[in-house]
N, C-alpha and C positions, 0 to 999 in steps of 0.2 A: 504494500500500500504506500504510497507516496507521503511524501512527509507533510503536506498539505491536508491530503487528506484525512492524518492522524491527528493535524492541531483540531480541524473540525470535530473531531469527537472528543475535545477535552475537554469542555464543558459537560458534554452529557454522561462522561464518566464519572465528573465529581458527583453530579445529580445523584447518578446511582448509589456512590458509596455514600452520600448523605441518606439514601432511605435507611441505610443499612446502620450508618454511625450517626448521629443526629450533630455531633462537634466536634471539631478536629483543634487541637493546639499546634502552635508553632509559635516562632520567635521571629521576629522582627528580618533578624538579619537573615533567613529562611525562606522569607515569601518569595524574594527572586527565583528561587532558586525553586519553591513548591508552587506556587502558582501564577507564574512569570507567563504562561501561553492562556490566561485566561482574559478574556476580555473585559473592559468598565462594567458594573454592574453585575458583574455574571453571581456573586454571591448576594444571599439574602442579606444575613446581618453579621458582624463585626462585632464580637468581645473583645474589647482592650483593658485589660489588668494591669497594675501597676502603672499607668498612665501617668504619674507623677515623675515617673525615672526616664521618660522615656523621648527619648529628641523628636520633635516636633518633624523633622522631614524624614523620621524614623518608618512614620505610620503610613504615607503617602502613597505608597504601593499595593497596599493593603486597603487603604479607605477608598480608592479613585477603584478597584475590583469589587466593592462591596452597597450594596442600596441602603441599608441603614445602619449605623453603628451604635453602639454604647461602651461610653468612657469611662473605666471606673480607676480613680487615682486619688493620692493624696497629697497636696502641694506639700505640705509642713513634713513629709515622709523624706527621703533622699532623694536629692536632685540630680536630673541627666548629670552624667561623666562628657567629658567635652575633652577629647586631647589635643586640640588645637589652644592655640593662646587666644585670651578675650583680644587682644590687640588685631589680631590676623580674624577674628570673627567677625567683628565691627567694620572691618576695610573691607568684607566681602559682602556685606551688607549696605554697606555706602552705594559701593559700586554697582552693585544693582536696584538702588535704588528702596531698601526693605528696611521696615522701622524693626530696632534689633531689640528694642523693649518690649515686642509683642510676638518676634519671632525667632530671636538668636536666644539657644540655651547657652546656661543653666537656668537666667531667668526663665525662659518661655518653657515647657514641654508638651506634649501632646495633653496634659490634664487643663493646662491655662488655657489653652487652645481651644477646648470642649467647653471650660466653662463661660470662654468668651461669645460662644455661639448659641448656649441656650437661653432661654427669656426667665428660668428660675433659677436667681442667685440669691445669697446672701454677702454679706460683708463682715470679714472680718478685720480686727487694725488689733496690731502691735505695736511696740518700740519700733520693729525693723517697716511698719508704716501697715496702709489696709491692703486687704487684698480677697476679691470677689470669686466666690465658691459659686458654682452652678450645684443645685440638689442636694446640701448637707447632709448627711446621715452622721449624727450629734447621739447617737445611742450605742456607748460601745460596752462593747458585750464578751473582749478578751481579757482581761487585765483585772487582777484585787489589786488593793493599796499594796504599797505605795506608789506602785507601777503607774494607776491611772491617776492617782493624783499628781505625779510629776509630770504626764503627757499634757495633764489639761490645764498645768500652770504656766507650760515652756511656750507649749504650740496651739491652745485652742483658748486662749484667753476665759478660760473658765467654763465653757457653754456645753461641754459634752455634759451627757449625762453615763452614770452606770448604770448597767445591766444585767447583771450578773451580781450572786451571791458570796462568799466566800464559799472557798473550798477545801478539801482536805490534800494535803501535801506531804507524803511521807519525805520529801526531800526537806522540805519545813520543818517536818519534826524532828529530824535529824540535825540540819547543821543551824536552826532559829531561826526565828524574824528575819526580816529583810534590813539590811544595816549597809550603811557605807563604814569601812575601815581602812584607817590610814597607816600606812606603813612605812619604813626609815630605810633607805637601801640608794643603789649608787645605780648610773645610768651609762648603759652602753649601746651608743644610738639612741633612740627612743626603748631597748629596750631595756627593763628592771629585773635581774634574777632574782630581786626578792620578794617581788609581784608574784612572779613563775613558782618558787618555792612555798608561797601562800595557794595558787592554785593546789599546788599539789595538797597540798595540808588537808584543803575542800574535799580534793577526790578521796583522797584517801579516808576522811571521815565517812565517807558514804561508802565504802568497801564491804558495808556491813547489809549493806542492800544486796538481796540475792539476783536481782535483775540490774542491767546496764541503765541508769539515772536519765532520764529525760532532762537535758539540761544543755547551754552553749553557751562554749566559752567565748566573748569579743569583744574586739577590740577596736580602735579607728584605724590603727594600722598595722601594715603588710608587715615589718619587719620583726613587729611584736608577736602576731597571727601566727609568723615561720618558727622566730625561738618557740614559743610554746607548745606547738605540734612537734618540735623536736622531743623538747624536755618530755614531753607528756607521752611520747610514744616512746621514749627508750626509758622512763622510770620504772617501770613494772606494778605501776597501779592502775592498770587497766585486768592485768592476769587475770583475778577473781570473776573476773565477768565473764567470762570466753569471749570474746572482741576478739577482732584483727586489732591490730594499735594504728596501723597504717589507716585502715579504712575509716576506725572510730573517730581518728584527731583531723582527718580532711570531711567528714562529717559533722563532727561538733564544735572546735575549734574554729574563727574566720573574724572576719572584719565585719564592721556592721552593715557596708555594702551589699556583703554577699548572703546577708539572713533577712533583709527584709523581703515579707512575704511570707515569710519561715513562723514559727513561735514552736517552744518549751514551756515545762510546768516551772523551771528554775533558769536563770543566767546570772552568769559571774561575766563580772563587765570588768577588763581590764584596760585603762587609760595608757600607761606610757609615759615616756618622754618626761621624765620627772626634773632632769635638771632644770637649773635654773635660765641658759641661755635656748633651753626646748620653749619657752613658754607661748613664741608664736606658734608652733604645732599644734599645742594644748588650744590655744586662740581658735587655732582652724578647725577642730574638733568642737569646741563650746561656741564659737563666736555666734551660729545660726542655732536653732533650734530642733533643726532637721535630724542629725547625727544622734543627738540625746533622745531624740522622739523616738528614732527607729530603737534604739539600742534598748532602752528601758522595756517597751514594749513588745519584746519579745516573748518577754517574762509573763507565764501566767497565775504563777502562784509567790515566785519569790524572787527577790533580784539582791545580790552582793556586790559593792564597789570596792575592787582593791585598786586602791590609789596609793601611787607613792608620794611621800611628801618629803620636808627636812633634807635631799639627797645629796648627794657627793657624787661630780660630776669624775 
């Protein structure tokens, strides 16, 4: 059959496998490559998830192949990754002419995009100024204290409401309440061994759990993420559980980037970067809201801050 002829039936192919599967997933950087021979419109509708994280001309192959779409994102969540420089962003935006406050990320992404085009928003304003939410959904339903009350003090100017009851937490009952604890120790890179060696402390008080702990450990950064997937998979406090250590710590272990979307019944949030000439890192980790919003709310029963303070660089 000629290769013409075969693009002609690729529509009525997908047709089919939609009677069969009602939803297909893929990612962004995908579509070319899965539904690149489809024509404008040929899909009904368009789920887009995490829409918050997502580049604005990310979606564009996707939406322009699809008749109706729904956005579901969270601006105050983590914002598009951008590896170009805002400098080189903004000269490409001149140059053709595009205002880069409504369409260059990390401002912009596919979620402000959405909200700018439906007729029900709200407003919300912060310190960092307002900014208009298209369809609120102000009822969350993942998070006990003090998880949600530090989401709704950072990024939702107080308006969510809870939904949810407390719950029972054998990791809770285990290692206590949810507490930040500050610890004394010296910095190599952003990372602290004696951050690492308190991880371990955590695990190992849970070794008494006959199942592997529903829990992640993370971080803001890669290099912090790497020592402790080290530490953690050659300590031997994984043994007890039957785990791989390799698979457990690229599994539970990671940076805050890489878990939202994610959530555990417990998280140990490891900061970093303790000296004192780190404190722009520390800045760019705290300075938005976004980073502490995803981080904290991963957690559904209990969350631990081992921060290091006082350190020797």
């Amino acid at each position: 059959m000629p290769d013409a002829a075969k693009e002609a039936l690729v529509v009525d192919l997908w047709a089919s496998l939609f009677l069969l599967v009602p939803a297909v997933s893929t990612t962004f950087a995908s579509v070319e490559r899965m539904l690149g021979k489809l024509p404008p419109e040929a899909l009904g509708w368009l789920l887009i998830d995490e829409a918050g994280q997502a580049l604005p001309q990310a979606a564009v192959g996707a939406l322009m192949r699809s008749r109706r779409a729904i956005v579901v994102g969270d601006p105050m969540q983590i914002e598009p990754v951008v590896v170009r420089t805002d400098v080189l962003t903004q000269a490409i935006c001149r140059t053709f002419g595009i205002d880069p406050d409504r369409f260059n990320a990390p401002v912009a992404s596919v979620q402000t995009l959405a909200d700018a085009a439906t007729p029900y928003v709200a407003e919300f304003s912060n310190r960092h100024g307002s900014r208009t939410v298209g369809v609120p959904l102000l009822v969350h339903r993942r998070c006990d204290q003090p998880m949600f009350g530090i989401s709704n003090a950072v990024a939702y100017e107080h308006l969510m409401v809870q939904g949810r009851g407390a719950r029972q937490s054998a990791i809770r009952d285990i290692l206590g309440p949810s507490r930040w604890i500050d610890i004394s120790g010296s910095a190599n890179e952003k990372w602290c061994p004696e951050e690492g060696d308190a991880v371990l402390a955590l695990l190992g008080t849970l070794r008494r759990l006959t199942e592997p702990p529903d829990i992640y450990i993370i971080t803001p950064f890669v290099v912090v993420q790497d020592n402790l997937r080290a530490l953690v998979r050659d300590s031997g406090v994984l043994d007890d559980w039957k785990v791989d250590p390799g698979r457990w710590v690229y599994d539970r272990i990671g940076t805050v980037h890489t878990v939202q979307g994610r959530e555990a019944e417990a998280v140990i949030l490891i900061l970093g970067a303790p000296a004192v000439q780190q404190t722009g890192a520390r800045n760019w980790a705290g300075g938005r809201p976004n980073i502490l919003n995803v981080a904290v709310t991963r957690a559904k029963e209990a969350l631990w801050h081992r921060f290091a303070i006082n350190c020797k660089s």
